[in-house]
C-alpha positions as CSV (number, residue, x, y, z in Angstrom):
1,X,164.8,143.5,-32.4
2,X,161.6,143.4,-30.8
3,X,159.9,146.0,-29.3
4,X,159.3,146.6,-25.7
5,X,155.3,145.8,-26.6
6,X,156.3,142.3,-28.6
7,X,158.6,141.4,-26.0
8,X,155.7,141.7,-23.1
9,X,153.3,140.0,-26.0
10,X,155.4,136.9,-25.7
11,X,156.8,136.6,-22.4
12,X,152.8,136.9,-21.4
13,X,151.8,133.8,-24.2
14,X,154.9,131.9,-22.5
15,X,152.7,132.5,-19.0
16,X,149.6,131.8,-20.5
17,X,151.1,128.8,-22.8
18,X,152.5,127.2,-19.3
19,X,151.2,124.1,-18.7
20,X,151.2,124.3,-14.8
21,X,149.1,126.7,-12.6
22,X,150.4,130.5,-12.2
23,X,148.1,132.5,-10.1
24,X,149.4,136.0,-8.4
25,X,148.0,136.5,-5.3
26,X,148.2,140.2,-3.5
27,X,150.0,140.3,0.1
28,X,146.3,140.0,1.4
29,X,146.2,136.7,-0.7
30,X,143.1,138.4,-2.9
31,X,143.3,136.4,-6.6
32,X,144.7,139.0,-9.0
33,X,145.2,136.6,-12.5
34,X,145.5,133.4,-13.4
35,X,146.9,132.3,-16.4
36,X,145.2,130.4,-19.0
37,X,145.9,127.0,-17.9
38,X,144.6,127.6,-14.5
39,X,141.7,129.2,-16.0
40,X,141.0,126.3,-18.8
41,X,141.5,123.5,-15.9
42,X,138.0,121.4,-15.2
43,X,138.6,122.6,-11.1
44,X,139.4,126.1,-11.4
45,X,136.3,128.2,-11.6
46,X,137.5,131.7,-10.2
47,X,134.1,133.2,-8.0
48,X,135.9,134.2,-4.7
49,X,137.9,136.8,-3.8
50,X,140.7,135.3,-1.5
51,X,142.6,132.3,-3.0
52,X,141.8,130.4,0.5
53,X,137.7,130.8,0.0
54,X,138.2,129.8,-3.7
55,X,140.4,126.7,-3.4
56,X,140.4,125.2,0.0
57,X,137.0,127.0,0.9
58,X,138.9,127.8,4.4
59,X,137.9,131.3,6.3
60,X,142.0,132.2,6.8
61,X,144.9,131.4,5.4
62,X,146.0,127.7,4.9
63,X,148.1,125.9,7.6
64,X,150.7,124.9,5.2
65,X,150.9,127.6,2.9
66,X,154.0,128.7,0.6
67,X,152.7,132.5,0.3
68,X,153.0,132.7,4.1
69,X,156.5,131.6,3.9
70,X,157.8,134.2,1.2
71,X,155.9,137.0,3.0
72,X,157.9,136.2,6.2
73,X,161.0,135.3,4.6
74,X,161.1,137.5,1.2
75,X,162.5,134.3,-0.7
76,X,160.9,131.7,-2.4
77,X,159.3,128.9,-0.6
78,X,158.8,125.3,-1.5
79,X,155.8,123.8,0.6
80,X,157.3,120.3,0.4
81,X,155.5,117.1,1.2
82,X,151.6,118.0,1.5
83,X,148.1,115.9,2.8
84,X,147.1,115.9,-0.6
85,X,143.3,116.7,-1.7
86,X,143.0,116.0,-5.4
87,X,139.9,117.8,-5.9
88,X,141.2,120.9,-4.6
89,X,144.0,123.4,-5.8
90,X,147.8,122.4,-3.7
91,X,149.8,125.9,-3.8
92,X,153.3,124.0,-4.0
93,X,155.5,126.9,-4.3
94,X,155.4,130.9,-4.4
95,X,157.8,133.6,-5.0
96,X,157.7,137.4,-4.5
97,X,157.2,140.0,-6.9
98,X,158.9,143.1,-5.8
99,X,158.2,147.0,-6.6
100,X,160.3,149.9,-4.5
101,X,161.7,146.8,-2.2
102,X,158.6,146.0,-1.2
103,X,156.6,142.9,-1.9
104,X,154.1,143.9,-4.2
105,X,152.5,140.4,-5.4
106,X,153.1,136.5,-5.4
107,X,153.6,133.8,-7.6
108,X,151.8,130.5,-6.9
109,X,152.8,127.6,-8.7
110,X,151.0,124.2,-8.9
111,X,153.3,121.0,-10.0
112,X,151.3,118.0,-11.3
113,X,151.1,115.4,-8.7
114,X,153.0,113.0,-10.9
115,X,155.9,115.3,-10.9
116,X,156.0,116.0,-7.5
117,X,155.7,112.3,-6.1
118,X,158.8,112.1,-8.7
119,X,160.6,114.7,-6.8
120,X,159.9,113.8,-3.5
121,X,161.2,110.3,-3.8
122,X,164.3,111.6,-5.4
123,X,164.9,113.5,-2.2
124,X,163.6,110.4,-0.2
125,X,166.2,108.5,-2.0
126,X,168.9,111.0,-1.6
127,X,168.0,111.8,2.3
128,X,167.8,107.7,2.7
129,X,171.6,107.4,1.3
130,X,173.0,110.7,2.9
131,X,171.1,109.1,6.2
132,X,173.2,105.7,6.1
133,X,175.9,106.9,4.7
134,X,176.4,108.6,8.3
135,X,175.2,106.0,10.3
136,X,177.8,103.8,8.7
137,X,180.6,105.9,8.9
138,X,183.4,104.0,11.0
139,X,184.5,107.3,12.5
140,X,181.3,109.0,14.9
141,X,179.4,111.7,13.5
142,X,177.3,114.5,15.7
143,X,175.5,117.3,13.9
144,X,173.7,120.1,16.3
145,X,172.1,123.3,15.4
146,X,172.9,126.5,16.8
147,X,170.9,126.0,20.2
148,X,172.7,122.7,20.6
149,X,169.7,120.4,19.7
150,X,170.6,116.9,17.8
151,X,170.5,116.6,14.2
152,X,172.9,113.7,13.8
153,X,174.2,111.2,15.7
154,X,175.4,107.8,14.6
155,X,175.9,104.7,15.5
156,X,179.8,105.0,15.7
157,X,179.7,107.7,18.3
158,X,177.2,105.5,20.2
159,X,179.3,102.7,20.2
160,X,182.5,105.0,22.1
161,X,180.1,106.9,24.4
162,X,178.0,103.8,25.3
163,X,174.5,105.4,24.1
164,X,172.3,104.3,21.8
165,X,170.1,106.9,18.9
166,X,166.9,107.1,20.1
167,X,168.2,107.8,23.7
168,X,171.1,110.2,22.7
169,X,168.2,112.1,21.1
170,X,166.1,111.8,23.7
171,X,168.2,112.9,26.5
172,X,171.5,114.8,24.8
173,X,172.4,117.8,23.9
174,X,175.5,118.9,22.1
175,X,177.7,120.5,24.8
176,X,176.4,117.1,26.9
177,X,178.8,114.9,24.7
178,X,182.2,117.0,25.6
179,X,184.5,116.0,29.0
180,X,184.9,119.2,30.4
181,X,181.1,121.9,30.2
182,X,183.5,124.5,28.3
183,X,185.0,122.0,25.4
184,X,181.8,123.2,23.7
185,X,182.1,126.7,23.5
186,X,186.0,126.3,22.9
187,X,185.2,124.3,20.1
188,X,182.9,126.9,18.6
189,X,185.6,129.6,19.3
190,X,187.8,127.6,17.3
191,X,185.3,127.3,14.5
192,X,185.2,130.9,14.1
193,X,188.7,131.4,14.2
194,X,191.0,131.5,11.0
195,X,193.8,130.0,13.2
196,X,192.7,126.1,13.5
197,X,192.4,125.6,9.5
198,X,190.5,128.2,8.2
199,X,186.8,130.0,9.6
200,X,184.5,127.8,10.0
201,X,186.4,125.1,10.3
202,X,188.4,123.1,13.1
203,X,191.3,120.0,12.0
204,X,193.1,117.4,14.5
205,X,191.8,118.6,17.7
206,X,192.2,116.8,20.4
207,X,189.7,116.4,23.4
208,X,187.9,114.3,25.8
209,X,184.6,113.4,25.2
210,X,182.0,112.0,28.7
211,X,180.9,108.7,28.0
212,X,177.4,107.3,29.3
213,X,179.7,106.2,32.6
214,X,181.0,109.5,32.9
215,X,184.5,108.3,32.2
216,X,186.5,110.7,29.2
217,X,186.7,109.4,26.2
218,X,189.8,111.1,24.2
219,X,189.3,111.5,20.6
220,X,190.7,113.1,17.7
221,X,188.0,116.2,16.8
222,X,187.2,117.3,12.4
223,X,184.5,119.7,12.5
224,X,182.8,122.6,10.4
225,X,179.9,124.6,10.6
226,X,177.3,125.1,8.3
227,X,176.5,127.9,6.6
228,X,173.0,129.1,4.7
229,X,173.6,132.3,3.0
230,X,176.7,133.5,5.3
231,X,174.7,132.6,8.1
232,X,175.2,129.9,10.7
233,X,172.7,126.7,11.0
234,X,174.6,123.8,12.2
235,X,177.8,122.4,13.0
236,X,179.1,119.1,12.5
237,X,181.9,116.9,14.2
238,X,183.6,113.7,12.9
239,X,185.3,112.0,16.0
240,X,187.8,109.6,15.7
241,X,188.4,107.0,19.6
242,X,191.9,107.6,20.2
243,X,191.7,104.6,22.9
244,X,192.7,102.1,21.4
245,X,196.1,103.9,19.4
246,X,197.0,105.1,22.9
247,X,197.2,102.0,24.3
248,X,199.6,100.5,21.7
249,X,201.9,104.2,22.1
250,X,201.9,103.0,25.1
251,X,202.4,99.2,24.7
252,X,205.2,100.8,22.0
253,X,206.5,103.3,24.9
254,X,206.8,100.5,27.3
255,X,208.4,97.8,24.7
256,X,211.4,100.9,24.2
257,X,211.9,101.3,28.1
258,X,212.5,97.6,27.9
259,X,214.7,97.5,25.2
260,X,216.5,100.3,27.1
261,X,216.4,98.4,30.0
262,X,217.8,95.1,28.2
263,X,220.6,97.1,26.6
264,X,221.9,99.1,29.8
265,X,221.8,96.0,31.7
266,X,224.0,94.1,28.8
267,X,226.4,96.9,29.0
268,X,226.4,96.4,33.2
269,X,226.9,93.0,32.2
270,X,230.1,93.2,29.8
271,X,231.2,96.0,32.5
272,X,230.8,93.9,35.3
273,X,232.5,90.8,33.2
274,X,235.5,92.9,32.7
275,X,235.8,94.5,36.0
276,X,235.8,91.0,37.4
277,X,238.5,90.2,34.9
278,X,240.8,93.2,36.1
279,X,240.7,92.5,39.8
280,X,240.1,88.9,40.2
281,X,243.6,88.6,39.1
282,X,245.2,91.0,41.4
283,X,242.5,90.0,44.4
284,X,243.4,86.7,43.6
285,X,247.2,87.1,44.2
286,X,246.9,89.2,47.3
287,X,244.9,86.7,48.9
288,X,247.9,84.1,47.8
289,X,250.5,86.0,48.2
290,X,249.1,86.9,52.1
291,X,247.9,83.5,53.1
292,X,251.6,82.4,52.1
293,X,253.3,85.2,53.8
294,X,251.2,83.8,57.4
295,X,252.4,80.4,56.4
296,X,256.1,80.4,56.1
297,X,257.2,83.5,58.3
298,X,257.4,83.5,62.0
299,X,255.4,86.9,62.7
300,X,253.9,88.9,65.2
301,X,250.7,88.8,67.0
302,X,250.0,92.5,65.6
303,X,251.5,91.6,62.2
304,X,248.9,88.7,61.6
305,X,246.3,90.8,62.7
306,X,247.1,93.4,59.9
307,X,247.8,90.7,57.5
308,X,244.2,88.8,58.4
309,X,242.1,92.4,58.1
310,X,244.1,92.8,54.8
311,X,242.9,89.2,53.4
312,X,239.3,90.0,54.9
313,X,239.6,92.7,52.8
314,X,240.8,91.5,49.7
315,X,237.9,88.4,50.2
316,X,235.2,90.8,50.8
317,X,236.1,92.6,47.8
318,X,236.4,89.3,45.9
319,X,232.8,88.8,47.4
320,X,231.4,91.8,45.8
321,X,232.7,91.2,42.3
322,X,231.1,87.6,42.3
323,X,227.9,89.7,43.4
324,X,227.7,92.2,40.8
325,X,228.5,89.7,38.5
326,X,225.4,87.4,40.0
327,X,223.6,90.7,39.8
328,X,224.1,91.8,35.8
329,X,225.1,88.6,34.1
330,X,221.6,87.8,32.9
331,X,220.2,89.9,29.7
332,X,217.0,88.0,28.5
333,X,214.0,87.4,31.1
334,X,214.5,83.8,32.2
335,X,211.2,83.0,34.9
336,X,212.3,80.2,37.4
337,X,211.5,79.9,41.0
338,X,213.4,82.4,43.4
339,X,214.4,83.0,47.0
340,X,212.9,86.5,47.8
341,X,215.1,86.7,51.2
342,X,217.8,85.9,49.0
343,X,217.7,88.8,46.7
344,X,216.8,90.9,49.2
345,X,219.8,89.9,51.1
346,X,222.5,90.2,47.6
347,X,220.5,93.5,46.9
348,X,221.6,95.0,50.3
349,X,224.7,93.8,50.6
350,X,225.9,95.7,47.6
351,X,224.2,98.9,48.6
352,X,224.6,99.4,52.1
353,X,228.1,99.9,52.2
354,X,227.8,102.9,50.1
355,X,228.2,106.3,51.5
356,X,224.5,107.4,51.2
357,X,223.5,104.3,53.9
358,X,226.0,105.8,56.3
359,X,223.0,107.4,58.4
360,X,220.5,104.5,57.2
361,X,219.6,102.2,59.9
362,X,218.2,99.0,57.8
363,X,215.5,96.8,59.6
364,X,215.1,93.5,57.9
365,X,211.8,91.5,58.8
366,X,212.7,88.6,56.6
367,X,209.6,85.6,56.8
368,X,211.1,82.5,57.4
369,X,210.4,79.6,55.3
370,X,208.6,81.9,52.5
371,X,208.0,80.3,49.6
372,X,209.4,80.5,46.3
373,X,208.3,83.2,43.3
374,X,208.2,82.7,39.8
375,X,210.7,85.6,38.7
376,X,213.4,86.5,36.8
377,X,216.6,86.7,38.5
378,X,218.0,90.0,37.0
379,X,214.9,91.7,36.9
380,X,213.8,91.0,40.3
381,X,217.1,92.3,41.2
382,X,216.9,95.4,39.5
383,X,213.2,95.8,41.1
384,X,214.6,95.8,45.0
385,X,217.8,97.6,43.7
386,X,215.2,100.7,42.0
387,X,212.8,100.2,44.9
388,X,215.6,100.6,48.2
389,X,217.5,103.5,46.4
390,X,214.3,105.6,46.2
391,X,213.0,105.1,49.8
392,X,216.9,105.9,50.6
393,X,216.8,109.2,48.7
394,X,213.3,110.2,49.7
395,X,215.3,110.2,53.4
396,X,218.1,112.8,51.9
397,X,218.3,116.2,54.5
398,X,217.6,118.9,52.8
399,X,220.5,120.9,51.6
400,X,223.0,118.2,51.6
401,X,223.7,115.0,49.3
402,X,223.4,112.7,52.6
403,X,220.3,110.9,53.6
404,X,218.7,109.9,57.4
405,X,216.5,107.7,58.6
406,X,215.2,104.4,58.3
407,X,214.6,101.7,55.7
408,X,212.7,98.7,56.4
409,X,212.1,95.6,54.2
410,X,209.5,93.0,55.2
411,X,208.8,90.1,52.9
412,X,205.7,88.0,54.4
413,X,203.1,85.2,53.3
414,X,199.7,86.5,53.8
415,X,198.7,82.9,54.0
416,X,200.4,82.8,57.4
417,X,197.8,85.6,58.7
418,X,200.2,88.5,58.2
419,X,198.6,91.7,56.8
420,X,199.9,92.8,53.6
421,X,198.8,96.2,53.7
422,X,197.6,99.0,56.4
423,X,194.0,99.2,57.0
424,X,192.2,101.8,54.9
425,X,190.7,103.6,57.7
426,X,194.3,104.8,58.9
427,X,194.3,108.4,59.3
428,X,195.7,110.7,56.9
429,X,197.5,107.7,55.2
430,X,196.6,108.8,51.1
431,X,196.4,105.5,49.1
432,X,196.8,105.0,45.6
433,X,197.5,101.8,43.8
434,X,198.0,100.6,40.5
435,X,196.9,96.7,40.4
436,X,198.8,95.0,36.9
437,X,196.2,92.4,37.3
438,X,193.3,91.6,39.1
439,X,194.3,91.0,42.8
440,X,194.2,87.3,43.7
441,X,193.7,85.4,46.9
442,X,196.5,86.2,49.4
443,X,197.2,82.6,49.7
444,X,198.9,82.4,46.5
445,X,201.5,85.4,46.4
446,X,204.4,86.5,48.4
447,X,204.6,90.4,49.8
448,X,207.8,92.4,50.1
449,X,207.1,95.9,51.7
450,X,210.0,98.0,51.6
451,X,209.6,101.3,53.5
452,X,211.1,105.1,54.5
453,X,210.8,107.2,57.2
454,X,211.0,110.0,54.5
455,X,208.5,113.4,53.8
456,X,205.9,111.3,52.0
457,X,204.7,111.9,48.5
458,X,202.1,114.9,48.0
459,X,198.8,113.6,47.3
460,X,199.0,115.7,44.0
461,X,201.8,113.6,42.4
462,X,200.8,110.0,43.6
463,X,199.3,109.3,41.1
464,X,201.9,109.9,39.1
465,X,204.2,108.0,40.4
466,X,204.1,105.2,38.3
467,X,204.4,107.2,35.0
468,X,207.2,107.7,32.4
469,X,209.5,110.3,32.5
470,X,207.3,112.2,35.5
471,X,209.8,113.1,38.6
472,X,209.7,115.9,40.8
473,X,213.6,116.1,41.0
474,X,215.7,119.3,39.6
475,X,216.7,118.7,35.8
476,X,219.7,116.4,35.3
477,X,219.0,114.5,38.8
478,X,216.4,112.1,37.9
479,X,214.5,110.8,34.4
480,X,211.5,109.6,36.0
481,X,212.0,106.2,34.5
482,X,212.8,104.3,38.1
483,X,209.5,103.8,38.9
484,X,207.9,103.1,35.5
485,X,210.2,100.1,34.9
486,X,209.2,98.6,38.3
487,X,205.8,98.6,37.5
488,X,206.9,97.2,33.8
489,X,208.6,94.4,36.0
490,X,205.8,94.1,38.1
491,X,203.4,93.8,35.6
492,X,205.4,91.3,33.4
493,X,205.8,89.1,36.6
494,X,201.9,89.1,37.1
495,X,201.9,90.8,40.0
496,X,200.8,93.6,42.1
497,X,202.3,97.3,43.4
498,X,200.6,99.4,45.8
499,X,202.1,103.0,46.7
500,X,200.9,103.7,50.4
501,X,202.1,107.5,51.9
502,X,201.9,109.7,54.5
503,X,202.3,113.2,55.0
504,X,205.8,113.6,57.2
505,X,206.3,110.0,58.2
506,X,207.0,108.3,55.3
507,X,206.2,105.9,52.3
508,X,205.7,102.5,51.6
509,X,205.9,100.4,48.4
510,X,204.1,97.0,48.6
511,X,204.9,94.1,45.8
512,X,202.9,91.4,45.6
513,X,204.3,88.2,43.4
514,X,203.2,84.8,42.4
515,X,204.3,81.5,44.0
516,X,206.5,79.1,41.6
517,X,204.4,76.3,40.2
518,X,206.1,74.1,42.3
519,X,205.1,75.9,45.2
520,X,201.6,75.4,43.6
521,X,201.8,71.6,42.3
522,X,203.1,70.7,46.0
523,X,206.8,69.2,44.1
């Protein structure tokens, strides 16, 4: 074993035997040794007190200094890249020498310029590929100190906020990026909670972010923070556009409603096929059997009366199965030109003789000579049928299951110089519409309005209306699909739906549909 002596003997050869350029410098920077390497080199000739005289011939401390740094910080500093001066002495790094806590000396350490151009393009090459590596990522990528200030922003997040680098640096801040001004300091909150996958740390949350039109752009949020030493320098976010898989949720939401649709109305269809089976038979043979009972019996004047309202009866029923059954039979959409009026007309006839029309007074402003729509039978159908039961119910009385007022269907031509819709300056009318394509001349589309004398719809929930599953009826009295799958039909029929209300005096529904090509081609 060495002794304490022999073991200072060699660790100071090892200093003096070290072929780079030790010098320890006081707090006050004065020169207090150099080892033998610094004192053997051709540019080292110690005659000044202060290491700033003697190697940079300054009057103060150096600009870019390391000492500086590990008197303020109390940790070694590396200066980094440097405006070098071969003929003069480049302090590259320093570390403190501590007695009783306090910083008693420093080392200065001079690398060979050959080793530090080495290690400086390393870290060029490293920054270059940790640089594109985030600029490339297909997912956006926003890095921010802790005052909010830029440190990253790529090009995908550019792309689904509609900014470009330079000015998202230029003009951006961190909390600038989020929807709402307290996402940010939710985020943060989250960060620093153990509850959202762990402190410092934030998985699968999702927000809205402002785009560069100030429209909200939802996204899927990953974030961290950054941590030096336990303490916290940056945060980073990787954002995923959630756009585009909502629309196809919704695409897939819409595709199931339809499927939905198609089934219930092929179970209407096999119903309706085998109601018509049960009574046609039994219609059929009362009609017969009364027509034959008028024919070959002398009867009364108030007998043949009776007998006449019975085979009304029994025909008006007959009437209504061959309706229903014109109504359901069809399962697959099959466009071909249609009679609006006549729709209209089957539509009605099967509802209004229900008890909820009792107290209905119907007004029917049919155009005459309107042209015909490309639609499809069944779903058209179904349309009127959705559209007339829910100006009906938004008539009910409150308290009871009965309904009051009126309904009033209007089909028109705009063509003809009929308006299609009120004028926006009406007072207190609250408008929202929900075109399913962009709105074409009026000459080429036929307008049914059908309308209630109803409450209105609170400006809160119109525009809601038109969205699945939302109703504003008690549970088990409505799914809040009626209105969804008319604007499904709408939409698939290239047309238009407009929701007009008004507080206390009602609501109107305005469907706008294209004229049959042979309307078009003149056949």
């Amino acid at each position: 074993m060495c002794s304490i002596n022999d073991r200072e003997k060699y660790l100071l050869r090892a200093v003096h035997a070290f072929e780079r350029k030790l010098i320890v410098i006081s707090p006050d920077f004065e020169i207090l040794a150099v080892n033998d390497h610094g004192l053997n080199h051709p540019e080292i000739t110690i005659t000044k007190r202060f290491c700033y005289e003697q190697f940079r011939n300054n009057d103060r401390p150096c600009d870019l200094c390391p000492v500086v740094g590990s008197l303020q910080s109390g940790v070694p500093t590396y200066l980094g890249k440097h405006d070098w001066d071969e003929k003069k002495m480049a302090c590259i790094f320093s570390y403190p020498l501590f007695l009783d806590g306090k910083i008693d000396a420093l080392v200065v350490v001079d690398f060979d310029l050959s080793v530090l151009v080495w290690l400086e393009e390393r870290m060029n090459q490293s920054s270059a590929f940790l640089h594109n590596l985030l600029l490339s990522s297909v997912d956006g990528v926003v890095a921010a100190d802790m005052n909010g200030k830029l440190i990253v922003f790529n090009n995908a997040v550019g792309e689904i906020l509609g900014y470009n680098i330079k000015e998202a640096f230029e003009k951006l801040e961190v909390a600038d990026i989020y929807a709402r001004g307290s996402e940010a300091r939710d985020v943060m909150r989250r960060l620093r909670s153990n509850e959202y996958g762990g402190k410092g740390k934030l998985k699968s949350h999702y927000i809205d972010l402002k785009g560069k039109d100030s429209q909200p752009v939802p996204v899927r949020l990953n974030a961290s923070i950054v941590y030096k030493e336990d303490r916290e320098v940056a945060t980073i976010g990787y954002f995923r556009d959630l756009r585009e898989t909502i629309q196809m949720e919704r695409e897939l939401e819409k595709t199931q409603l339809q499927l939905l649709q198609s089934e219930k109305m092929a179970s209407l269809g096999k119903l309706a096929a085998g109601v018509a089976h049960q009574l046609n038979n039994p219609l059929g043979g009362i009609i017969l059997f009364t027509k034959l009972i008028m024919e070959e019996n002398e009867l009364s004047d108030n007998v043949k009366d009776d007998l006449n309202r019975v085979l009304r009866d029994a025909e008006r029923c007959r009437d209504t199965v061959k309706e229903l059954l014109e109504f359901s039979r069809q399962t697959r959409q099959f466009m071909q030109p249609c009679d609006i009026n006549q729709a209209i007309e089957r539509t009605l006839f099967l509802l209004e003789s229900q008890p909820i029309f009792h107290n209905i007074v119907i007004n029917k402003h049919l155009a005459e000579g309107l042209p015909l729509v490309d639609a499809d039978v069944q779903q058209l159908n179904h349309l009127l049928m959705n559209l007339i039961l829910n100006a009906v119910d938004a008539m009910n009385v409150e308290g009871t299951s009965e309904s009051e007022g009126t309904l009033t269907v209007r089909t028109s031509f705009p063509s003809q110089g009929e308006p299609i819709y009120y004028s926006e300056e009406d007072d207190n009318i609250k408008v929202m519409e929900y075109p399913c394509c962009c709105m074409p001349s009026h000459g080429d589309r036929v307008c049914i309005e059908i309308s209630d004398t109803g409450t209105g719809i609170p400006e809160d929930v119109l525009p809601h209306i038109f969205d699945h599953f939302f109703t504003t009826k008690e549970e088990g009295k409505g799914t809040g699909l009626g209105l969804s799958m008319v604007y499904g039909i709408v939409e698939n029929h290239g047309g238009n739906i407009f929701a007009r209300s008004q507080p206390e005096k009602g609501t109107s529904f305005i469907v706008t549909l294209p004229l049959a090509k042979i309307c078009e081609e003149g056949e």
